[in-house]
FIZALUM-979221 format. One record per residue (C-alpha): residue in one letter; x, y, z. Coordinates in nm, 3 decimals. Example, Ala and Ser with C-alpha at 12.3 -4.5 7.8 and 13.67 -1.06 7.14 Angstrom:
+------+---------+---------+---------+
: code :      c1 :      c2 :      c3 :
+------+---------+---------+---------+
:    a :   1.230 :  -0.450 :   0.780 :
:    s :   1.367 :  -0.106 :   0.714 :
+------+---------+---------+---------+
This chain:
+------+---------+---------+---------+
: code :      c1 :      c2 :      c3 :
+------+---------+---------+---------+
:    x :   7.518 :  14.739 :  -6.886 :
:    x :   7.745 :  15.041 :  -6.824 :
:    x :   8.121 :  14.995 :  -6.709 :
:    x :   8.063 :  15.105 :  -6.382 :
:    x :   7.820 :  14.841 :  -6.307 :
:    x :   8.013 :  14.604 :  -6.497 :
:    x :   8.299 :  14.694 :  -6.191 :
:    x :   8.062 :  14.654 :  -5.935 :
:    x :   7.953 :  14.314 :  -6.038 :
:    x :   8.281 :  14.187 :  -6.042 :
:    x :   8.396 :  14.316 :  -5.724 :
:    x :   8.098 :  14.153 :  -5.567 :
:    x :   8.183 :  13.812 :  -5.701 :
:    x :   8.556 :  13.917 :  -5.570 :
:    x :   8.469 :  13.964 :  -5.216 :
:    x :   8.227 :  13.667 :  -5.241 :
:    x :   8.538 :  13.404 :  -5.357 :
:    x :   8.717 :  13.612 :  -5.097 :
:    x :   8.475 :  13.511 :  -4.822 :
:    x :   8.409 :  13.144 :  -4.900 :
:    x :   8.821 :  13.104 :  -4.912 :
:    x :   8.832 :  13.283 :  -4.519 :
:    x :   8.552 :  13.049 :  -4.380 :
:    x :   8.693 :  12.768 :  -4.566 :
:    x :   9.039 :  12.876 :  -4.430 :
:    x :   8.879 :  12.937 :  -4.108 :
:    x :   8.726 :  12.601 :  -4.101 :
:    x :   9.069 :  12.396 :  -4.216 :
:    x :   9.162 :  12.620 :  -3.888 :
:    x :   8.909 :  12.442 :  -3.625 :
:    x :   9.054 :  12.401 :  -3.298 :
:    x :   9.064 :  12.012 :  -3.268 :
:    x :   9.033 :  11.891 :  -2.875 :
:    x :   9.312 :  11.687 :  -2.763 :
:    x :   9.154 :  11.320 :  -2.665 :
:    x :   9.300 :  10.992 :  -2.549 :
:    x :   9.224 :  10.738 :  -2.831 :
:    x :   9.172 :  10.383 :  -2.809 :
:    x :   9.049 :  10.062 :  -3.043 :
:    x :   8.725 :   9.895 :  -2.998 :
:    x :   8.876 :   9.525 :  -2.898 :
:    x :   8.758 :   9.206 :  -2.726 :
:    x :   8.837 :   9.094 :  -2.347 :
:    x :   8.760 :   8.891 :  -2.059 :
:    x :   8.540 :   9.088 :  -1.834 :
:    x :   8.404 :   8.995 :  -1.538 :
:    x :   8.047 :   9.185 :  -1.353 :
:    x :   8.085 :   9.192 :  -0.965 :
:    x :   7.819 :   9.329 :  -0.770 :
:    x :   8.005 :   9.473 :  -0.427 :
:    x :   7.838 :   9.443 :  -0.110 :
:    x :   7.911 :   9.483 :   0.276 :
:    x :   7.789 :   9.318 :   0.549 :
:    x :   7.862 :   9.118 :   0.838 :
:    x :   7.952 :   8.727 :   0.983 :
:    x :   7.641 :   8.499 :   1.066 :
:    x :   7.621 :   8.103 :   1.152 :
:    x :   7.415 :   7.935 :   0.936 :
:    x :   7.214 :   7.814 :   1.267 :
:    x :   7.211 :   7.955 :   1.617 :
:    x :   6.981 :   7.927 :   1.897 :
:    x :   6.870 :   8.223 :   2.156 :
:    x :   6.856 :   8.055 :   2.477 :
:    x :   6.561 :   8.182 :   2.740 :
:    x :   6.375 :   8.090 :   3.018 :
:    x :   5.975 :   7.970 :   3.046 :
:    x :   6.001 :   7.978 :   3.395 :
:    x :   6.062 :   8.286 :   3.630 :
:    x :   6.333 :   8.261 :   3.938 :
:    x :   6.663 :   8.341 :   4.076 :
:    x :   6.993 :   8.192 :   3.855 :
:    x :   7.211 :   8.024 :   4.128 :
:    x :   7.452 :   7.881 :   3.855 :
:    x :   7.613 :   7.920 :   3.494 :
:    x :   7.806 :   7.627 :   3.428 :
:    x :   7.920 :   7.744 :   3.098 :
:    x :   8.076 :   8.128 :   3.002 :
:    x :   8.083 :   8.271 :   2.692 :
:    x :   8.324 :   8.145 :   2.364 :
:    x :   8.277 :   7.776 :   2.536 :
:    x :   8.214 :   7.453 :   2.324 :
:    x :   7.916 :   7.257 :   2.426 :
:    x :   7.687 :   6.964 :   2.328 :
:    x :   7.306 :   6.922 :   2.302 :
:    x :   7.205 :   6.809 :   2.644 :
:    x :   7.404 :   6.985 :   2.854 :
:    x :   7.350 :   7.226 :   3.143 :
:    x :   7.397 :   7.560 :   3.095 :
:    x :   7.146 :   7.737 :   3.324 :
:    x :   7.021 :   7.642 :   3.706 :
:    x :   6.731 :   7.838 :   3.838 :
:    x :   6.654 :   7.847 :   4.210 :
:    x :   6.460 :   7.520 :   4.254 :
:    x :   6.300 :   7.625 :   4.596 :
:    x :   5.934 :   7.763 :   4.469 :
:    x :   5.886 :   7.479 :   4.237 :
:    x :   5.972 :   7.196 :   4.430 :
:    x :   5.716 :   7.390 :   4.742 :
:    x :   5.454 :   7.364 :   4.441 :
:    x :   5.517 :   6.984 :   4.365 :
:    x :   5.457 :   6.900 :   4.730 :
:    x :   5.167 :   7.110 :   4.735 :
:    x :   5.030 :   6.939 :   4.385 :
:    x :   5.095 :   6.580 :   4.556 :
:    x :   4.927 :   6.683 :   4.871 :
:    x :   4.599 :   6.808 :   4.643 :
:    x :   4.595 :   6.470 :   4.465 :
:    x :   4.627 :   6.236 :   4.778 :
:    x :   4.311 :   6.430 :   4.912 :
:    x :   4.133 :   6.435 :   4.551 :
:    x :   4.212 :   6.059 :   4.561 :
:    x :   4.066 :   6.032 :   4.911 :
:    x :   3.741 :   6.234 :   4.833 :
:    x :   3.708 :   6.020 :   4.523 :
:    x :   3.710 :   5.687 :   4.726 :
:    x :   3.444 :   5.817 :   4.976 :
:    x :   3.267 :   5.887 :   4.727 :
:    x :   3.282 :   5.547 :   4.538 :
:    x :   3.148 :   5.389 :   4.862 :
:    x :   2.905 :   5.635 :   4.911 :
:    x :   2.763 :   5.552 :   4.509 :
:    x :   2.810 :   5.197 :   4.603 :
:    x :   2.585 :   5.202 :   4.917 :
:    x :   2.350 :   5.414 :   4.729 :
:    x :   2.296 :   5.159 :   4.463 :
:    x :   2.269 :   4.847 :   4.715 :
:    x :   1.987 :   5.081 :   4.903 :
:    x :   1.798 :   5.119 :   4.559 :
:    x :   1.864 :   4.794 :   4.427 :
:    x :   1.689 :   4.612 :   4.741 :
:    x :   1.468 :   4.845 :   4.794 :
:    x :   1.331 :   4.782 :   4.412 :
:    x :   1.403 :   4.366 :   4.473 :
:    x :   1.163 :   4.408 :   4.780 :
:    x :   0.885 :   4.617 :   4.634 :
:    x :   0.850 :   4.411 :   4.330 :
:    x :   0.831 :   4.093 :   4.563 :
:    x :   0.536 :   4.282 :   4.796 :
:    x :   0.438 :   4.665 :   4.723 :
:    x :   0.305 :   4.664 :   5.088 :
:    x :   0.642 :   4.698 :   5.215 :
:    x :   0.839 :   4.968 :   5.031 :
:    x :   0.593 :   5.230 :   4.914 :
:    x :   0.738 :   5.374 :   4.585 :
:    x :   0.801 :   5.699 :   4.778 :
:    x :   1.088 :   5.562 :   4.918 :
:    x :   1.191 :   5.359 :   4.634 :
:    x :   1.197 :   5.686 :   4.431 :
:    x :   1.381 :   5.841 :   4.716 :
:    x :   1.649 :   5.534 :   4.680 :
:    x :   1.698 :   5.616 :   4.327 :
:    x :   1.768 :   5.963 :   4.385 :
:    x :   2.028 :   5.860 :   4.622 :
:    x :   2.193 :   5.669 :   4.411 :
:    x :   2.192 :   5.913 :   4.126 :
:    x :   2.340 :   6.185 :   4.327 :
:    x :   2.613 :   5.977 :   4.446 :
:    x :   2.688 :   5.846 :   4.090 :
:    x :   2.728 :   6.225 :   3.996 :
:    x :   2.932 :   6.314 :   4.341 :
:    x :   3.189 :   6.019 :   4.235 :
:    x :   3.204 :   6.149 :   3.892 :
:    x :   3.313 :   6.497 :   4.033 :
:    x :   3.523 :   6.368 :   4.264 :
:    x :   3.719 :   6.160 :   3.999 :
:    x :   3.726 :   6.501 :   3.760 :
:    x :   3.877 :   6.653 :   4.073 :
:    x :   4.149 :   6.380 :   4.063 :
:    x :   4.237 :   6.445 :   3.693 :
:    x :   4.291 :   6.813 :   3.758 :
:    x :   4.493 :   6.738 :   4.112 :
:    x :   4.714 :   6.536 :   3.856 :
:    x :   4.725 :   6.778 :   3.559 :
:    x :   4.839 :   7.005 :   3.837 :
:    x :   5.087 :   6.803 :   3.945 :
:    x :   5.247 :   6.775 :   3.588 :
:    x :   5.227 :   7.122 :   3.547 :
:    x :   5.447 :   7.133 :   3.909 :
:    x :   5.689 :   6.915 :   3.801 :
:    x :   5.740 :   7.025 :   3.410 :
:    x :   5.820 :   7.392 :   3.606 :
:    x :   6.076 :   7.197 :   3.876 :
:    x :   6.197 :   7.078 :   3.566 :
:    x :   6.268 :   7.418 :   3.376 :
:    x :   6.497 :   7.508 :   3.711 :
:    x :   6.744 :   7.316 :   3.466 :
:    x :   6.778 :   7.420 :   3.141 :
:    x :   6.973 :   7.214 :   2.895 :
:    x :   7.176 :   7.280 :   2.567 :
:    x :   6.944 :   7.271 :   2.235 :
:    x :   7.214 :   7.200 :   2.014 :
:    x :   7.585 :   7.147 :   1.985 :
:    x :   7.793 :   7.501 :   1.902 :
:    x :   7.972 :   7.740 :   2.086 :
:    x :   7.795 :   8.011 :   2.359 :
:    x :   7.853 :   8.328 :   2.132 :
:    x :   7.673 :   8.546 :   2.339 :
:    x :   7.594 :   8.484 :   2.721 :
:    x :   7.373 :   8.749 :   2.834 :
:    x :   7.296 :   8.708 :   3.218 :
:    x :   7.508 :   8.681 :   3.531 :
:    x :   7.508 :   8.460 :   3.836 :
:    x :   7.219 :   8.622 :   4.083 :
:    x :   7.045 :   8.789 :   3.796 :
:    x :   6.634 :   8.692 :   3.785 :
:    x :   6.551 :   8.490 :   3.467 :
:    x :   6.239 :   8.602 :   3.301 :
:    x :   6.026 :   8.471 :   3.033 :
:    x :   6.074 :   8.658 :   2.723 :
:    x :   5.639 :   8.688 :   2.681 :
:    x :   5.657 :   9.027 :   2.456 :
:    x :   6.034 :   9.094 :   2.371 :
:    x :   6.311 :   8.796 :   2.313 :
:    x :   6.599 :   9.031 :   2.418 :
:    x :   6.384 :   9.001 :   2.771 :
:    x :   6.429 :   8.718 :   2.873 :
:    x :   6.748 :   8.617 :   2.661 :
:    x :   6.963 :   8.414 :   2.866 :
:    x :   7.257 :   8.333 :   2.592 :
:    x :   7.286 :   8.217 :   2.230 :
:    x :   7.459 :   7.918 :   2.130 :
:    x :   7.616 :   7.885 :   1.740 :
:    x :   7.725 :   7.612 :   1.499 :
:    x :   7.990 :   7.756 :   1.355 :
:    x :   8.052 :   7.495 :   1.144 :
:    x :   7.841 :   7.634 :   0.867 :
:    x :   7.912 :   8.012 :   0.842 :
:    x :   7.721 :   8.272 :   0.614 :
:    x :   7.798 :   8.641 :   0.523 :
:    x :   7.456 :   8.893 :   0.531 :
:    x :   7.521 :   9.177 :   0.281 :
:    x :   7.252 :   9.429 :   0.173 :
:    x :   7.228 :   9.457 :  -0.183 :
:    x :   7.080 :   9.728 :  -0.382 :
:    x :   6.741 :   9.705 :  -0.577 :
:    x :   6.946 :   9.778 :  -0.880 :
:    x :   7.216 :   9.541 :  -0.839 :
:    x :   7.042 :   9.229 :  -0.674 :
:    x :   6.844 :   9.095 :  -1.003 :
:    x :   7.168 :   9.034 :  -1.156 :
:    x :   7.248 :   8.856 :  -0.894 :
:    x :   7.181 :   8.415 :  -0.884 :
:    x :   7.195 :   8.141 :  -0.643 :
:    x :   7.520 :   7.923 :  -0.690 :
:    x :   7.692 :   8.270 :  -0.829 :
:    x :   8.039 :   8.232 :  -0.695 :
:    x :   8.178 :   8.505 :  -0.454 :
:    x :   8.488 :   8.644 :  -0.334 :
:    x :   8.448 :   8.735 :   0.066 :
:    x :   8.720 :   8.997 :   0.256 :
:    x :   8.686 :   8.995 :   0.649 :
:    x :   8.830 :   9.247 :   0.820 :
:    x :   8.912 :   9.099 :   1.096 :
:    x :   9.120 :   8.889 :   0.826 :
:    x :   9.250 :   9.167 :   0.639 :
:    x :   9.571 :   8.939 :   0.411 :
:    x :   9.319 :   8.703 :   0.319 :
:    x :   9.048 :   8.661 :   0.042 :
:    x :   8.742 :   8.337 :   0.106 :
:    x :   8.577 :   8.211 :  -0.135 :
:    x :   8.222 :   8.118 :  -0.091 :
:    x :   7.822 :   8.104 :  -0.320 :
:    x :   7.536 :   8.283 :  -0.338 :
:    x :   7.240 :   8.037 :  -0.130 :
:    x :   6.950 :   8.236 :  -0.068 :
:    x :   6.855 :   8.536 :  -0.180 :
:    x :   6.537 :   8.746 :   0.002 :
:    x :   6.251 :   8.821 :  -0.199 :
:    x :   6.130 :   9.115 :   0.017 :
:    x :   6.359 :   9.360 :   0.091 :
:    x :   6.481 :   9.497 :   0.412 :
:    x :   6.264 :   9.809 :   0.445 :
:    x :   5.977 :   9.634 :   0.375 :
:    x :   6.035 :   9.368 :   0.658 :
:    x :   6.102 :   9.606 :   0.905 :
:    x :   6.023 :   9.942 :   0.845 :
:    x :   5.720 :  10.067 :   0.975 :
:    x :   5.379 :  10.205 :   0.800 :
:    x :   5.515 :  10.540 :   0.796 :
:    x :   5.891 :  10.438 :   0.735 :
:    x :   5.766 :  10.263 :   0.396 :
:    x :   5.574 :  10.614 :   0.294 :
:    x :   5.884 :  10.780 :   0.246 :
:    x :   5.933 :  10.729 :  -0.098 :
:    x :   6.328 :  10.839 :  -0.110 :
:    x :   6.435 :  10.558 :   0.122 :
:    x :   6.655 :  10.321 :   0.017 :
:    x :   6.536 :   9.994 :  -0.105 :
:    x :   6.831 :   9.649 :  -0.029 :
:    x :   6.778 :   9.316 :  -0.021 :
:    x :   6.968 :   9.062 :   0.213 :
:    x :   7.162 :   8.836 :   0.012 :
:    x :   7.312 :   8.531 :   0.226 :
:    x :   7.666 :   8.401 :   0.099 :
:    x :   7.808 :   8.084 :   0.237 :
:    x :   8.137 :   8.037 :   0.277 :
:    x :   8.343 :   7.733 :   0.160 :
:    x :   8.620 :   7.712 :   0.426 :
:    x :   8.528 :   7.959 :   0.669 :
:    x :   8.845 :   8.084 :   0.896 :
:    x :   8.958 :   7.920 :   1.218 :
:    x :   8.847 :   8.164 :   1.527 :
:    x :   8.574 :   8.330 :   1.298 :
:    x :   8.317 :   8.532 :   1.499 :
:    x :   7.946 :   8.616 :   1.450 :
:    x :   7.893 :   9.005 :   1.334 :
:    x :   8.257 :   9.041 :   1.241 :
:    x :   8.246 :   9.295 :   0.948 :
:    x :   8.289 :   9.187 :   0.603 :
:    x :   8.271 :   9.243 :   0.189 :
:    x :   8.159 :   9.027 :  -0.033 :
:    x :   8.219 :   9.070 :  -0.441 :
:    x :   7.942 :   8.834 :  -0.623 :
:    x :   8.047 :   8.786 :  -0.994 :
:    x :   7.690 :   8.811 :  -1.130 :
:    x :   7.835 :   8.722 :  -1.492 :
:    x :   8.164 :   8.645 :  -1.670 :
:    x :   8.227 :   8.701 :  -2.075 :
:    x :   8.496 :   8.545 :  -2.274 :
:    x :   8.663 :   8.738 :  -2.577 :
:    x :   8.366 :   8.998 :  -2.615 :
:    x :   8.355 :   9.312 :  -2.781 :
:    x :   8.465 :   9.584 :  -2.491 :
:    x :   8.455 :  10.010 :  -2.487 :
:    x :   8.605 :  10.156 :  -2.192 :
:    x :   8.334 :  10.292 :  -1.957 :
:    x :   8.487 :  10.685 :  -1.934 :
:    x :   8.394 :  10.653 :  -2.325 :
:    x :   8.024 :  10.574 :  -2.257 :
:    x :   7.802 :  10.936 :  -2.255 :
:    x :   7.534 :  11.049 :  -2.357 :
:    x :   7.365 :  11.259 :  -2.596 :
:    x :   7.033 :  11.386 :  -2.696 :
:    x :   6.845 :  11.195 :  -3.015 :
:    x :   6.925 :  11.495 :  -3.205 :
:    x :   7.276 :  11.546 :  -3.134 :
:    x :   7.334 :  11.132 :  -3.277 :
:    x :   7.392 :  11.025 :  -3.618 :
:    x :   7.070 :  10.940 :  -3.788 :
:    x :   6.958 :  10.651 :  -3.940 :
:    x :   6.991 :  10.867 :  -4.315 :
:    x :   7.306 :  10.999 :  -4.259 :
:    x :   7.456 :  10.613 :  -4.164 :
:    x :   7.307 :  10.491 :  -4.476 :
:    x :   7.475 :  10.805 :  -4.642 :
:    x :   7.816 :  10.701 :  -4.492 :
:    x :   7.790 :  10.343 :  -4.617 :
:    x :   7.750 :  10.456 :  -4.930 :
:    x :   8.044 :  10.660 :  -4.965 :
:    x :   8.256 :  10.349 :  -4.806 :
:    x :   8.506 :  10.226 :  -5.039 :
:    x :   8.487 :   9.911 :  -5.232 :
:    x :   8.516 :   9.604 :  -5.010 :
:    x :   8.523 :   9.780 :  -4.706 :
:    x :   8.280 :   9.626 :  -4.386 :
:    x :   7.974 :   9.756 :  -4.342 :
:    x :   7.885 :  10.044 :  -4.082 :
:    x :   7.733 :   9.869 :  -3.771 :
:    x :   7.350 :   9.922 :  -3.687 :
:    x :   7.268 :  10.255 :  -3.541 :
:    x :   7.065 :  10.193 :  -3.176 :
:    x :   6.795 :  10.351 :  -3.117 :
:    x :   6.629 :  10.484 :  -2.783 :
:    x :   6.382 :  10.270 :  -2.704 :
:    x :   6.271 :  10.474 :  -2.351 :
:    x :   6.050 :  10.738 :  -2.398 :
:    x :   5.969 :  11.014 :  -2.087 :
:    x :   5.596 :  11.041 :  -1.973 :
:    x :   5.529 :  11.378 :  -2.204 :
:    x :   5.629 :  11.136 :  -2.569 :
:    x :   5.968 :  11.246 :  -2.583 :
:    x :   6.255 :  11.074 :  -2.624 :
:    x :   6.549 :  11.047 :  -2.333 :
:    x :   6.905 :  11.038 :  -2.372 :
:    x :   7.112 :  10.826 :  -2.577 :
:    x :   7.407 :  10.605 :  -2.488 :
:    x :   7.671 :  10.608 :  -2.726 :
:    x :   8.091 :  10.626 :  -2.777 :
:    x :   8.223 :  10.874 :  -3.044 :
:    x :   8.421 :  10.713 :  -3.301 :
:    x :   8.721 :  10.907 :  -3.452 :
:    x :   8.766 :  10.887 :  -3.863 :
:    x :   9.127 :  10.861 :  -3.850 :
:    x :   9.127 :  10.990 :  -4.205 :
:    x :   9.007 :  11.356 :  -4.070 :
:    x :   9.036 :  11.292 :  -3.713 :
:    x :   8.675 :  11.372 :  -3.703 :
:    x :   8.428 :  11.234 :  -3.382 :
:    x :   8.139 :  11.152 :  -3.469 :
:    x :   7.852 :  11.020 :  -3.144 :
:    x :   7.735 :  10.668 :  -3.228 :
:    x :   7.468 :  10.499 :  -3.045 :
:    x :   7.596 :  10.177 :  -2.875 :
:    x :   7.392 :   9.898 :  -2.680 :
:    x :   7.599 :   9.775 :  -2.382 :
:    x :   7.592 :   9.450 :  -2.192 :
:    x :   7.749 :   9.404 :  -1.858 :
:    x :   8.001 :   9.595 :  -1.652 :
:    x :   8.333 :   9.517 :  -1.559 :
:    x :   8.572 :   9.666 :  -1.335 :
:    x :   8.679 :   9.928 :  -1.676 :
:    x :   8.507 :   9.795 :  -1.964 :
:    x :   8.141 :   9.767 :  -2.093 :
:    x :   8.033 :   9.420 :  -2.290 :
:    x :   7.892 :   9.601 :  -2.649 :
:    x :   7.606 :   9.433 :  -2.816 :
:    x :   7.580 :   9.632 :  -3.095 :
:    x :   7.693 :   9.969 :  -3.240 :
:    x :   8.028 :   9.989 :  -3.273 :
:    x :   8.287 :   9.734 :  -3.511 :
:    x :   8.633 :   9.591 :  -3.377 :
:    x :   8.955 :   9.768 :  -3.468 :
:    x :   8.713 :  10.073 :  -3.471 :
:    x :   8.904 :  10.404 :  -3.313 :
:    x :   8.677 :  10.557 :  -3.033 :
:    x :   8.748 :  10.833 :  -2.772 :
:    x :   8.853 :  10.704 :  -2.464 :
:    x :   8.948 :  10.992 :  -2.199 :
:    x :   8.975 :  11.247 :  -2.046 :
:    x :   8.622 :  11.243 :  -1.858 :
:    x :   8.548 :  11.614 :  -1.927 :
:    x :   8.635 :  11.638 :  -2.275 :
:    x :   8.435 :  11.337 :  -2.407 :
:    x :   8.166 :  11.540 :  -2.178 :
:    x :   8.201 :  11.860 :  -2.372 :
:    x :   8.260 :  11.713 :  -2.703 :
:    x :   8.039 :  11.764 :  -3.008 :
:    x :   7.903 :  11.598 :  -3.285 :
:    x :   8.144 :  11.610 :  -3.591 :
:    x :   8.431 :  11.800 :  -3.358 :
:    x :   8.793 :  11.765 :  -3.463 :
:    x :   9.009 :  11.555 :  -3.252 :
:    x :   9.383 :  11.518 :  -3.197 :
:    x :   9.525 :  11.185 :  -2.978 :
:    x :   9.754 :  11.281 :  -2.677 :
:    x :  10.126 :  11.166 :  -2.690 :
:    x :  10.113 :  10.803 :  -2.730 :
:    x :   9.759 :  10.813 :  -2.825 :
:    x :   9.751 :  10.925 :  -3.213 :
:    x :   9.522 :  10.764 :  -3.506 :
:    x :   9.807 :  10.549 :  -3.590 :
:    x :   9.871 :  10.425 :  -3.272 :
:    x :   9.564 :  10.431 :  -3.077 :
:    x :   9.616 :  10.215 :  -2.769 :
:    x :   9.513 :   9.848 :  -2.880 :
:    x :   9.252 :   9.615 :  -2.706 :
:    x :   9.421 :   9.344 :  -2.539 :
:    x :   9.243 :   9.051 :  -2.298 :
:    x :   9.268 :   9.161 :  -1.960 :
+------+---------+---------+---------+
């Protein structure tokens, strides 16, 4: 080889050391994002499902009228106490009582009719009866003519006192009916509460409430002794939800104090599909809740019905369990996670003695077209090179700042914890740096909240 390409050659390989020294100067250089660290610890959390609704007695009664007519009196007004059996509602009497009279005056003539025409069957059957004595004594002197005649007689009057004792029975069905409606001019308490809601006035015509209850609603009486909070719960929130779950209730009308209460019924068909109508339930975007009734242990004194009111369910409670802050939870795509190969790669570089990288989740959801969605997952700083690294994590339940982990991440591990937008932008493998008070040796410790 001549000397000149003997020169070339080695200024090649001098500008080739030369590069590979600026990129691996320029790498040593990477910006590193500032971050707010924090170690993976155990806690107390506690999952609340948070729901509004309002203030309902346990029972109530809507009061209304069979009968139509005039109110001439209300006794009672509304917020008063009363007891089963008490009157709370007098209807004009006049009509009804007109009808009972009539009813009795129908019967006393059905009554009559029928016991004309008990004498009539009666002297029928003597006619026949002699008249058949007679001919079978001497033929000569009844011709069967007339003792068929006899017969008839007293078959039609056997048939005219049956009708006239059917008339009887309907003259006194009719009279029942009369009176039962004379009755209904008073109406009495169903149950012992308070009137809540009193919905007519003196002089105001009482209807019967045929095809709407709010009709012919006269007033609602309420045991408050037994009182229940409604709340809607989402479709996503109500299967973590059980009976007996204990519950923290805030009424507004109550605003310095918190009840306590339990989960005791929970509906199994939601609101929309209870009420909504054929075309409501076609609209696919609507909201789906379920009513969720919560009964109160020691419900206020001077409590109302429909007074607003929150209710916080605790759904689930963990002791001492494994916690990463919920800003720390992202996602990422499958390829933008640590594989399976390189974990394995990392474990065996691990030092002598040292624990054993966690299992690496896996997305188990796949999307209709076979690929695979997003993964969940923290990114855990190396403290040695301040590197973040995304991690696949399986999370339990949700408390008020934490997630429950199942799986993925170790204790005393050193994970990213804030600010919002730069665990958002952050890549696989990026260089970190803690913010002031939040460096690798002094990442912000777990402690049981």
């Amino acid at each position: 080889m001549s000397k000149s390409g003997k020169i070339v050659l080695i200024g090649a390989g001098v500008l080739l050391v030369v590069g590979v020294a600026v990129l691996s100067a320029a790498k040593r250089r990477q910006p590193s994002t500032e971050v707010r660290l924090e170690k993976v610890g155990k806690r107390d959390l506690t999952s609340v499902v948070t729901a509004s609704g309002k203030i309902e007695p346990k029972k109530k009664v809507d009061v209304s009228s069979d009968i139509t007519g005039r109110i001439v009196s209300l006794p009672v007004k509304e917020g008063d106490m009363v007891t089963r059996g008490e009157v709370v509602v007098h209807i004009d009497p006049a009509q009804y009582e007109a009808a009972v009279q009539l009813q009795q005056a129908s019967l006393a003539g059905a009554q009559a009719a029928a016991a004309q025409a008990q004498a009539n069957k009666d002297q029928a059957e003597r006619a026949f009866v002699r008249n058949r004595d007679i001919r079978a004594q001497n033929a000569q002197l009844v011709s069967q003519e007339a003792l068929e005649q006899a017969e008839t007689a007293n078959r039609i009057a056997v048939a005219n006192l049956d009708a006239s004792q059917r008339q009887v029975d309907q003259a006194r069905a009719g009279l029942l009916q009369a009176q039962d409606n004379l009755r209904k001019t008073t109406i009495l308490a169903p149950m012992s509460g308070r009137v809540t809601r009193l919905a007519v006035e003196e002089g105001e015509v009482a209807v019967p409430g045929t095809f709407s209850r709010e009709t012919g609603l006269l007033m609602t009486i309420s045991d408050l002794s037994v009182i229940q909070v409604q709340v809607n719960v989402d479709e996503t929130d109500v299967v973590r939800i059980h009976v007996h779950d204990s519950t923290e209730i805030s009424i507004d009308a109550f605003p310095d104090t918190t009840f306590t209460g339990r989960v005791t019924e929970i509906k199994n068909s939601s609101i929309a599909g209870a009420t909504a109508t054929a075309a409501a339930q076609l609209n696919q975007d609507q909201a789906v809740d379920y009513e969720v009734i919560v009964t109160l242990d020691n419900p206020p004194p001077g409590v109302r019905p429909d007074l607003s009111a929150t209710a916080r369910i605790i759904s689930a409670k963990r002791h001492g369990t494994l916690t990463v802050p919920i800003i720390a939870l992202t996602v990422r795509q499958p390829a933008d996670t640590l594989s399976a190969d390189s974990a394995a790669r990392g474990s065996a570089k691990r030092p002598a003695g040292a624990p054993a990288a966690p299992a690496v989740a896996m997305s188990r959801d796949t999307s209709a077209a076979g690929k695979k969605k997003d993964i969940e997952g923290v990114f855990v700083v190396d403290t040695t090179t301040m590197t973040a690294r995304f991690r696949p994590v399986h999370v339990g339940i949700t408390g008020d700042d934490y997630f429950e982990v199942i799986s993925g991440v170790r204790e005393g591990e050193t994970i990213v914890a804030g600010p919002y937008q730069a665990i958002r932008d952050l890549k696989n493998r990026s260089k970190v740096r803690g913010q002031q008070g939040h460096g690798p040796g002094g990442a912000t410790p777990a402690h049981a909240s």
